[in-house]
N, C-alpha and C positions, 0 to 999 in steps of 0.2 A: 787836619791833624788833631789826633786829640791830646787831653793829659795823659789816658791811658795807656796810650802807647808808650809814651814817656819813660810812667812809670812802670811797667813792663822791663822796658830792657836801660833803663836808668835809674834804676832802685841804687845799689851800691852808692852809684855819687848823688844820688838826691842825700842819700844819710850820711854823706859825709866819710864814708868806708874806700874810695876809691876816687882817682883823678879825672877818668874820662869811661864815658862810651862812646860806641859808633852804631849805627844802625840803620839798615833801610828804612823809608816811610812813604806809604805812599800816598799821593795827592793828585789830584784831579785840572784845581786851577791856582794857577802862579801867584796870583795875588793874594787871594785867598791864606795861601799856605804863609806868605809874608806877610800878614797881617798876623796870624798865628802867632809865629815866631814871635814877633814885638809883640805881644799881648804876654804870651808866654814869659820874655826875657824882663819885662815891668815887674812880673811879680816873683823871677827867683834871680833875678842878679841882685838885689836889694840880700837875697841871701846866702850870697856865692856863688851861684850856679849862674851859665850862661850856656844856650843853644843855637848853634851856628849851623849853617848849611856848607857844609864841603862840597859838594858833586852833586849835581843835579841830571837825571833822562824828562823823557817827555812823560813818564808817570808815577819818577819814583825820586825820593829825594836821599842822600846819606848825611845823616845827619851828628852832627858831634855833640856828647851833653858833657861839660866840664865843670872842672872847680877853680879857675884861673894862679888861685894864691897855691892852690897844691901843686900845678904843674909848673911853676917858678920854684918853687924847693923842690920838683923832680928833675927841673933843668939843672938846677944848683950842684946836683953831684957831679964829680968830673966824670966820671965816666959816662954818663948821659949825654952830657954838655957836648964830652969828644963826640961820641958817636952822631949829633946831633952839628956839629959842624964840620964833620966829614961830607955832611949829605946838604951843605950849602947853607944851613940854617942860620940866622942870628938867633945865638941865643939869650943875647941882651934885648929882646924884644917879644913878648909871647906872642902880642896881635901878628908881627911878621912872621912866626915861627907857624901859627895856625894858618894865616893864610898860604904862607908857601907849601907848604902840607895840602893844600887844597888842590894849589896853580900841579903838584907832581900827580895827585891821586888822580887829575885832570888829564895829565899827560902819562900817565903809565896805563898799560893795561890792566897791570894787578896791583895790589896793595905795597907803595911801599914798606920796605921791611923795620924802618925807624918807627913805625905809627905805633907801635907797643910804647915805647916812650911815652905818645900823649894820652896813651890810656894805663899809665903806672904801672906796667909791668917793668920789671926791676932790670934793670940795663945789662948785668951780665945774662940773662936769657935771649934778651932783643941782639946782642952781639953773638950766642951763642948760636939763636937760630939762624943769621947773617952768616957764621963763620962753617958752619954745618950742615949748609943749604938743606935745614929744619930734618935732620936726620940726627939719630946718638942721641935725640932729648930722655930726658932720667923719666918723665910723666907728662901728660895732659890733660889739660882742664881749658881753662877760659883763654889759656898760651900756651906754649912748649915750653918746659921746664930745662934747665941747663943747670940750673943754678941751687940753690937752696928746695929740693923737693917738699919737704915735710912742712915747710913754713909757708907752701906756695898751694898746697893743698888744704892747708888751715883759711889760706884765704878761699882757696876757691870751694868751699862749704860755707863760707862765712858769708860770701855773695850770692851761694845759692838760698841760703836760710832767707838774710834780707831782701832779696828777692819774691819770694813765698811771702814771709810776712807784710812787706809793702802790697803785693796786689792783692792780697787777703783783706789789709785794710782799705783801700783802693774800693774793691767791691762793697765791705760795708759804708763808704759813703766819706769816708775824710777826705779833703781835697789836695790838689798838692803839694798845695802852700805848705798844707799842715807834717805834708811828709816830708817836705824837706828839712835840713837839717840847718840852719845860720853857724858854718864856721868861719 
């Protein structure tokens, strides 16, 4: 696993712009990849960031990139909160929130539909796609809109931009210490 890949499709939360990503990655040998991780997690939880493994096959891994203190103020609103212990969650607890997210995406076929939650899309969307089995959304970007369109398209430019600019820098050589962001 490299930083590249990282930063790739965890630009937004390396800069502090977003709560989570998810993404496939693929890996080869077990240990290896473990060893990654913790090499990885030494040099960005020191500044906010942590990279957990949710769901693992025999060559690919899905990997979660967060910002732990953002997704405690995303748990914090009530309507998160609710939607978030309707579907079993503690949400007085993020380690249990993330790993039980893990033990469902383990045992479901498809993607829980809560997991918008842990990547900060804004709860009345995550409930709207829920209640509208993801049909009637207002637009599309990085989620199904329900909600606030115009403000939801502002981010999803704002993640495509920092996205660009991170693996633009990426390529010339900054590492990703440097791109992350310490909030």
């Amino acid at each position: 696993m490299s930083d590249e890949i990282i930063v790739r499709h965890g630009s937004p939360t390396l800069a502090g712009l977003k709560t989570g990503n998810l993404f496939n990655c693929p890996y080869s040998d077990k240990e290896e990849l473990f060893q990654a991780l913790r090499s990885l997690n030494r040099r960005l939880v020191p500044k906010g960031v942590r990279v957990v493994p949710l769901r693992m096959w025999t060559d690919k891994v899905l990997l979660y990139i967060y910002r732990p203190r953002k997704l405690g103020n995303d748990f914090a609103v009530k309507e998160a909160a609710d939607l978030l212990r309707e579907n079993g969650y503690n949400v007085d607890n993020l380690g249990k929130c993330v790993a039980h997210l893990g033990r469902r995406l383990c045992e479901m076929e498809s993607f829980p539909h809560e997991i918008g939650l842990f990547l900060g899309y804004p709860p009345e969307d995550v409930r709207g796609f829920i209640e509208n089995h993801a049909e009637g959304y207002k637009c599309v970007g990085c989620w199904k809109v329900y909600g606030d369109e115009q403000e939801a398209r502002q981010l999803f430019e704002q993640y495509r931009k920092c996205t660009d600019v991170y693996c633009s820098q990426w390529a010339k050589g900054r590492s990703i210490e440097r791109l992350t962001v310490a909030v």
